[in-house]
C-alpha positions, 0 to 999 in steps of 0.5 A: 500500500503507498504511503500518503504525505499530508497532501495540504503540506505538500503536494499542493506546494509542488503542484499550486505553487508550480502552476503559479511559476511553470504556466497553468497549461503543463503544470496543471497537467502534470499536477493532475496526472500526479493527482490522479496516479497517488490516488488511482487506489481509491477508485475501484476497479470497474472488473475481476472478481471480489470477495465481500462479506456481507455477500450472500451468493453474488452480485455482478456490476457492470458500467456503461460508457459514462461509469453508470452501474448496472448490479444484477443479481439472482437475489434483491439481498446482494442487489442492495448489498452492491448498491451500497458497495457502489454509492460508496465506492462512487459517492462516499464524500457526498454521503458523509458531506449529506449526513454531517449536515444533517446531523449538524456535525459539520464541523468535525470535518471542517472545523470552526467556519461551519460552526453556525451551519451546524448550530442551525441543522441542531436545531433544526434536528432531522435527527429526530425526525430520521428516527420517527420516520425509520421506526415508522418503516415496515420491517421489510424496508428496515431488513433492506436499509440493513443489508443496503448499509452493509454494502456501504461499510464494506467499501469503507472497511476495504478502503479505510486507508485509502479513501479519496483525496478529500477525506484522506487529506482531511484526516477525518475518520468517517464513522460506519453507516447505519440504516439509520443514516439513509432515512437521515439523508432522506430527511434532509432532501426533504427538508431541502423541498420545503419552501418559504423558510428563506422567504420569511427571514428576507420578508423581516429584513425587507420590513425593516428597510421599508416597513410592512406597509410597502412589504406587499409590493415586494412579495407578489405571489402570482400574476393574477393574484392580489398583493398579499396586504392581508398578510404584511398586516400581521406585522404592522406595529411590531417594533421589527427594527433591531428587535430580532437578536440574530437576525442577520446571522440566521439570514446569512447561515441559512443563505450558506445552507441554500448555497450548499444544496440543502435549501428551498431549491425550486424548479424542475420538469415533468410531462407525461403525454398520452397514447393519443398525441404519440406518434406510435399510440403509447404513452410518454414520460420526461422529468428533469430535476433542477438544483444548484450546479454542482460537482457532482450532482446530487443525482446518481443514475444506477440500475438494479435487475434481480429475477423477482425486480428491475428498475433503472434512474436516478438515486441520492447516495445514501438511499437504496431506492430508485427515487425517479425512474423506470422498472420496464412497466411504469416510469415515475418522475417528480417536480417541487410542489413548492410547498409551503409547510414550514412556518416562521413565528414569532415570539416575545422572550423576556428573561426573568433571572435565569429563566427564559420565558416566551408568551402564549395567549397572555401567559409567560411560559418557559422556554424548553431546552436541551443540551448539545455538544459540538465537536469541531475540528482543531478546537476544543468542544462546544457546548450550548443549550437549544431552546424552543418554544411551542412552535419549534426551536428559536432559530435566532437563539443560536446565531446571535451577534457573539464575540467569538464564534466559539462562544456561547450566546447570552440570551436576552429580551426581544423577538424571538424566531420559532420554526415550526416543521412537517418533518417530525411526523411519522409517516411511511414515506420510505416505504412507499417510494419502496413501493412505488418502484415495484409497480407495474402500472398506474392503478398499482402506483396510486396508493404507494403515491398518496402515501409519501408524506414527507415529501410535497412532490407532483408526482408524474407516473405512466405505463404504457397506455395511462398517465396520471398526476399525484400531489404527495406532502403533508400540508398544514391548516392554519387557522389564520393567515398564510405562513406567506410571512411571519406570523405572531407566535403569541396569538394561537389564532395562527397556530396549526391545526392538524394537516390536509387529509390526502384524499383532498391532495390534486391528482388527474389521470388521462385527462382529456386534454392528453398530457400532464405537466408540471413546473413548480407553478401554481397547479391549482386555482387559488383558494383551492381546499388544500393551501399547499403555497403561495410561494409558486414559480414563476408560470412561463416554463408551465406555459411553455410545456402548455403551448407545445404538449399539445402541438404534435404527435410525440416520440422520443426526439420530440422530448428531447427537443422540449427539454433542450428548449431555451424560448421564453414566454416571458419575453413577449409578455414583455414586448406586450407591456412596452407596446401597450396603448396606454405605455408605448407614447409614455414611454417615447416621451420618456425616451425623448427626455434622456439626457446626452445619448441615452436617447438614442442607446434606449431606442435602440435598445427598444427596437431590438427588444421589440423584434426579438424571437425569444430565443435564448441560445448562447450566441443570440446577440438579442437574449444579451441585451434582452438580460441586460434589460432584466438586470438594469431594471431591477436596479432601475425600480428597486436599489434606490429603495432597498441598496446599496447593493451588498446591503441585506435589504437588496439582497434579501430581494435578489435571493427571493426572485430566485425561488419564486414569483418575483418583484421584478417580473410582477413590476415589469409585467404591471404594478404602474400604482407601485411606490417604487415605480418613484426613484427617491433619490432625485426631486422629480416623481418618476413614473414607470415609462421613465424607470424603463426610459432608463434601464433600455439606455442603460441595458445598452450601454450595457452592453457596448461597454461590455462587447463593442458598439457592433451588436454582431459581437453580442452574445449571451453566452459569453455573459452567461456561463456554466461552472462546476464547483466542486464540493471541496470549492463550495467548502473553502469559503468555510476554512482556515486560510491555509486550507483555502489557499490549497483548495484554490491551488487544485481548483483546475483539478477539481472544477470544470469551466467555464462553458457557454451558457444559454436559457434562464429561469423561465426556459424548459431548459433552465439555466438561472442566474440572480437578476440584479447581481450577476449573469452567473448560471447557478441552477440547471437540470441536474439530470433528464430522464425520458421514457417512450414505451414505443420504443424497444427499450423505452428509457433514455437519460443524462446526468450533469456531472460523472457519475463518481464524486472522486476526482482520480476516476476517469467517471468524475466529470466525463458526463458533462459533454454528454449533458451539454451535447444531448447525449443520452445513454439508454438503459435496456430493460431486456437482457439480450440488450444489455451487452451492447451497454455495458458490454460483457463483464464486470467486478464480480462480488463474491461471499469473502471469508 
C-alpha cells in the first residue's frame, strides 16, 4: 500500500505553487496526472472478481460508457448489498458531506467556519425526525436499509486507508453507516423541498428597510393574484427594527445552507403525454430535476435487475431506492410542489433571572431546552443549550451577534424566531417510494403515491397506455393567515391545526386534454381546499410545456427537443407591456427626455427588444441585451429603495426572485400604482415609462461597454456561463486560510469551466442566474430522464456531472459533454440488450471469508 504525505503540506506546494511559476497549461497537467496516479487506489476497479462479506451468493456490476452501474443479481439481498458497495465506492464524500449536515456535525470535518451551519441543522434536528420516520418503516424496508448499509461499510472497511483525496487529506475518520443514516439523508432532501423558510427571514429584513406597509409590493405571489396586504398586516406595529437578536446571522447561515444544496431549491420538469398525441399510440414520460450546479450532482443514475425486480434512474447516495425512474412497466418522475409547510413565528422572550420565558395567549411560559455538544475540528468542544418554544426551536437563539464564534450566546429580551416543521411526523414515506418502484402500472402506483408524506412532490407516473398526476406532502391548516410571512407566535389564532387529509391532495389521470405537466407553478386555482403555497414559480416554463404538449404527435426526439428548449414566454409578455396603448407614447416621451445619448442607446435598445424571437441560445446577440434589460431594471425600480447593493435589504430581494414569483417580473409585467415605480433619490416623481426610459439606455450601454458598439459581437453566452464547483470549492469559503489557499491551488483539478451558457429561469431548459447581481448560471437540470414505451427499450437519460464524486476516476466529470451535447445513454430493460451497454463483464462480488 503507498504511503500518503499530508497532501495540504505538500503536494499542493509542488503542484499550486508550480502552476503559479511553470504556466497553468503543463503544470496543471502534470499536477493532475500526479493527482490522479497517488490516488488511482481509491477508485475501484470497474472488473475481476471480489470477495465481500456481507455477500450472500453474488452480485455482478457492470458500467456503461459514462461509469453508470448496472448490479444484477439472482437475489434483491446482494442487489442492495452492491448498491451500497457502489454509492460508496462512487459517492462516499457526498454521503458523509449529506449526513454531517444533517446531523449538524459539520464541523468535525471542517472545523470552526461551519460552526453556525451546524448550530442551525441542531436545531433544526432531522435527527429526530430520521428516527420517527425509520421506526415508522415496515420491517421489510428496515431488513433492506440493513443489508443496503452493509454494502456501504464494506467499501469503507476495504478502503479505510485509502479513501479519496478529500477525506484522506482531511484526516477525518468517517464513522460506519447505519440504516439509520439513509432515512437521515432522506430527511434532509426533504427538508431541502420545503419552501418559504428563506422567504420569511428576507420578508423581516425587507420590513425593516421599508416597513410592512410597502412589504406587499415586494412579495407578489402570482400574476393574477392580489398583493398579499392581508398578510404584511400581521406585522404592522411590531417594533421589527433591531428587535430580532440574530437576525442577520440566521439570514446569512441559512443563505450558506441554500448555497450548499440543502435549501428551498425550486424548479424542475415533468410531462407525461398520452397514447393519443404519440406518434406510435403509447404513452410518454420526461422529468428533469433542477438544483444548484454542482460537482457532482446530487443525482446518481444506477440500475438494479434481480429475477423477482428491475428498475433503472436516478438515486441520492445514501438511499437504496430508485427515487425517479423506470422498472420496464411504469416510469415515475417528480417536480417541487413548492410547498409551503414550514412556518416562521414569532415570539416575545423576556428573561426573568435565569429563566427564559416566551408568551402564549397572555401567559409567560418557559422556554424548553436541551443540551448539545459540538465537536469541531482543531478546537476544543462546544457546548450550548437549544431552546424552543411551542412552535419549534428559536432559530435566532443560536446565531446571535457573539464575540467569538466559539462562544456561547447570552440570551436576552426581544423577538424571538420559532420554526415550526412537517418533518417530525411519522409517516411511511420510505416505504412507499419502496413501493412505488415495484409497480407495474398506474392503478398499482396510486396508493404507494398518496402515501409519501414527507415529501410535497407532483408526482408524474405512466405505463404504457395511462398517465396520471399525484400531489404527495403533508400540508398544514392554519387557522389564520398564510405562513406567506411571519406570523405572531403569541396569538394561537395562527397556530396549526392538524394537516390536509390526502384524499383532498390534486391528482388527474388521462385527462382529456392528453398530457400532464408540471413546473413548480401554481397547479391549482387559488383558494383551492388544500393551501399547499403561495410561494409558486414563476408560470412561463408551465406555459411553455402548455403551448407545445399539445402541438404534435410525440416520440422520443420530440422530448428531447422540449427539454433542450431555451424560448421564453416571458419575453413577449414583455414586448406586450412596452407596446401597450396606454405605455408605448409614455414611454417615447420618456425616451425623448434622456439626457446626452441615452436617447438614442434606449431606442435602440427598444427596437431590438421589440423584434426579438425569444430565443435564448448562447450566441443570440438579442437574449444579451434582452438580460441586460432584466438586470438594469431591477436596479432601475428597486436599489434606490432597498441598496446599496451588498446591503441585506437588496439582497434579501435578489435571493427571493430566485425561488419564486418575483418583484421584478410582477413590476415589469404591471404594478404602474407601485411606490417604487418613484426613484427617491432625485426631486422629480418618476413614473414607470421613465424607470424603463432608463434601464433600455442603460441595458445598452450595457452592453457596448461590455462587447463593442457592433451588436454582431453580442452574445449571451459569453455573459452567461456554466461552472462546476466542486464540493471541496463550495467548502473553502468555510476554512482556515491555509486550507483555502490549497483548495484554490487544485481548483483546475477539481472544477470544470467555464462553458457557454444559454436559457434562464423561465426556459424548459433552465439555466438561472440572480437578476440584479450577476449573469452567473447557478441552477440547471441536474439530470433528464425520458421514457417512450414505443420504443424497444423505452428509457433514455443524462446526468450533469460523472457519475463518481472522486476526482482520480476517469467517471468524475466525463458526463458533462454528454449533458451539454444531448447525449443520452439508454438503459435496456431486456437482457439480450444489455451487452451492447455495458458490454460483457464486470467486478464480480463474491461471499469473502
Amino acid at each position: 500500500m503507498k504511503h500518503r504525505r499530508p497532501l495540504f503540506a505538500s503536494r499542493t506546494s509542488s503542484c499550486g505553487l508550480a502552476a503559479a511559476v511553470l504556466g497553468a497549461s503543463l503544470a496543471l497537467s502534470g499536477c493532475k496526472a500526479f493527482l490522479d496516479s497517488q490516488y488511482a487506489d481509491s477508485v475501484i476497479p470497474q472488473s475481476g472478481v471480489m470477495h465481500l462479506r456481507g455477500v450472500a451468493q453474488s452480485a455482478e456490476i457492470r458500467r456503461n460508457a459514462l461509469g453508470m452501474p448496472l448490479i444484477e443479481s439472482s437475489n434483491m439481498h446482494d442487489a442492495l448489498f452492491a448498491l451500497g458497495y457502489v454509492h460508496a465506492s462512487d459517492r462516499l464524500s457526498q454521503m458523509l458531506g449529506m449526513r454531517l449536515m444533517a446531523e449538524g456535525r459539520l464541523a468535525e470535518l471542517a472545523g470552526p467556519g461551519v460552526l453556525e451551519l451546524d448550530r442551525f441543522m441542531r436545531a433544526v434536528n432531522l435527527k429526530q425526525s430520521a428516527t420517527r420516520m425509520y421506526q415508522s418503516a415496515s420491517p421489510q424496508l428496515k431488513k433492506a436499509y440493513e443489508v443496503y448499509a452493509r454494502g456501504v461499510n464494506a467499501y469503507l472497511y476495504q478502503n479505510r486507508d485509502k479513501l479519496p483525496m478529500d477525506l484522506a487529506e482531511s484526516g477525518y475518520q468517517p464513522a460506519y453507516w447505519v440504516p439509520e443514516d439513509s432515512a437521515l439523508v432522506f430527511s434532509l432532501l426533504n427538508f431541502g423541498l420545503s419552501m418559504n423558510l428563506q422567504e420569511e427571514i428576507n420578508a423581516l429584513i425587507l420590513a425593516q428597510k421599508v416597513g410592512s406597509t410597502q412589504l406587499a409590493w415586494l412579495m407578489p405571489t402570482y400574476p393574477d393574484e392580489p398583493l398579499p396586504f392581508d398578510e404584511t398586516e400581521k406585522l404592522q406595529g411590531l417594533p421589527l427594527d433591531g428587535q430580532i437578536p440574530g437576525l442577520a446571522r440566521l439570514d446569512h447561515t441559512v443563505k450558506q445552507i441554500a448555497g450548499l444544496d440543502m435549501l428551498g431549491v425550486a424548479a424542475s420538469n415533468n410531462w407525461a403525454i398520452a397514447p393519443a398525441l404519440s406518434k406510435g399510440g403509447k404513452s410518454l414520460l420526461a422529468n428533469d430535476t433542477h438544483l444548484p450546479l454542482s460537482m457532482p450532482s446530487a443525482w446518481n443514475f444506477v440500475q438494479i435487475r434481480t429475477p423477482g425486480y428491475q428498475a433503472a434512474g436516478v438515486s441520492l447516495a445514501g438511499v437504496p431506492s430508485v427515487i425517479a425512474g423506470f422498472n420496464g412497466k411504469l416510469a415515475w418522475g417528480m417536480t417541487m410542489v413548492m410547498a409551503d409547510n414550514q412556518d416562521i413565528f414569532l415570539e416575545k422572550i423576556k428573561r426573568e433571572g435565569n429563566q427564559l420565558l416566551y408568551l402564549a395567549d397572555g401567559k409567560w411560559l418557559p422556554l424548553s431546552q436541551r443540551q448539545e455538544t459540538f465537536f469541531i475540528k482543531g478546537e476544543r468542544p462546544v457546548r450550548e443549550t437549544l431552546y424552543a418554544t411551542r412552535h419549534g426551536p428559536l432559530l435566532n437563539s443560536l446565531l446571535g451577534q457573539r464575540k467569538h464564534p466559539l462562544q456561547p450566546l447570552s440570551l436576552s429580551s426581544g423577538l424571538g424566531l420559532a420554526l415550526q416543521t412537517s418533518l417530525a411526523e411519522p409517516d411511511q414515506s420510505l416505504d412507499a417510494f419502496f413501493q412505488l418502484a415495484r409497480a407495474q402500472s398506474v392503478e398499482q402506483a396510486n396508493e404507494p403515491a398518496r402515501n409519501i408524506r414527507a415529501a410535497g412532490l407532483n408526482l408524474l407516473y405512466a405505463d404504457a397506455q395511462h398517465i396520471a398526476w399525484q400531489v404527495t406532502g403533508r400540508y398544514p391548516n392554519r387557522r389564520g393567515g398564510r405562513g406567506l410571512l411571519p406570523s405572531p407566535g403569541w396569538d394561537s389564532h395562527y397556530d396549526w391545526d392538524g394537516f390536509a387529509d390526502s384524499m383532498l391532495h390534486p391528482y388527474d389521470q388521462d385527462p382529456p386534454q392528453g398530457w400532464l405537466g408540471t413546473a413548480n407553478q401554481r397547479t391549482v386555482a387559488s383558494g383551492y381546499a388544500v393551501q399547499m403555497s403561495n410561494s409558486w414559480y414563476y408560470p412561463e416554463r408551465a406555459e411553455r410545456i402548455a403551448q407545445l404538449a399539445p402541438a404534435r404527435q410525440h416520440d422520443t426526439q420530440s422530448m428531447i427537443d422540449l427539454q433542450y428548449d431555451q424560448t421564453s414566454p416571458f419575453v413577449s409578455k414583455l414586448q406586450a407591456m412596452l407596446a401597450a396603448g396606454d405605455l408605448a407614447p409614455a414611454l417615447q416621451k420618456a425616451i425623448a427626455g434622456l439626457p446626452d445619448a441615452q436617447p438614442g442607446q434606449a431606442r435602440a435598445a427598444l427596437q431590438r427588444l421589440q423584434g426579438f424571437d425569444g430565443k435564448l441560445s448562447a450566441t443570440s446577440a438579442d437574449a444579451a441585451l434582452y438580460a441586460a434589460f432584466l438586470q438594469e431594471s431591477a436596479k432601475q425600480i428597486f436599489l434606490d429603495e432597498l441598496g446599496p447593493q451588498d446591503s441585506p435589504a437588496w439582497q434579501a430581494l435578489v435571493e427571493s426572485a430566485d425561488m419564486s414569483y418575483s418583484a421584478q417580473a410582477d413590476h415589469l409585467l404591471g404594478r404602474s400604482d407601485s411606490p417604487f415605480w418613484d426613484d427617491i433619490s432625485t426631486a422629480e416623481k418618476e413614473d414607470k415609462a421613465v424607470i424603463l426610459a432608463r434601464s433600455l439606455a442603460a441595458a445598452q450601454s450595457f452592453c457596448e461597454e461590455r462587447f463593442g458598439r457592433d451588436p454582431r459581437d453580442w452574445q449571451w453566452g459569453k455573459l452567461h456561463t456554466y461552472t462546476w464547483a466542486s464540493d471541496a470549492s463550495q467548502m473553502a469559503p468555510f476554512m482556515s486560510e491555509s486550507e483555502r489557499i490549497s483548495i484554490e491551488a487544485l481548483r483546475s483539478y477539481l472544477d470544470r469551466g467555464p462553458y457557454p451558457a444559454g436559457g434562464d429561469h423561465s426556459t424548459l431548459n433552465v439555466s438561472a442566474y440572480h437578476w440584479g447581481k450577476d449573469f452567473d448560471t447557478w441552477l440547471i437540470p441536474a439530470m433528464r430522464i425520458i421514457v417512450d414505451f414505443n420504443r424497444e427499450e423505452p428509457m433514455i437519460g443524462l446526468n450533469s456531472s460523472g457519475q463518481s464524486g472522486n476526482p482520480a476516476s476517469p467517471h468524475y466529470a466525463d458526463g458533462i459533454d454528454a449533458w451539454l451535447k444531448g447525449q443520452y445513454m439508454s438503459f435496456p430493460m431486456q437482457a439480450k440488450n444489455l451487452q451492447k451497454t455495458y458490454g460483457n463483464s464486470g467486478l464480480l462480488l463474491l461471499p469473502g471469508k
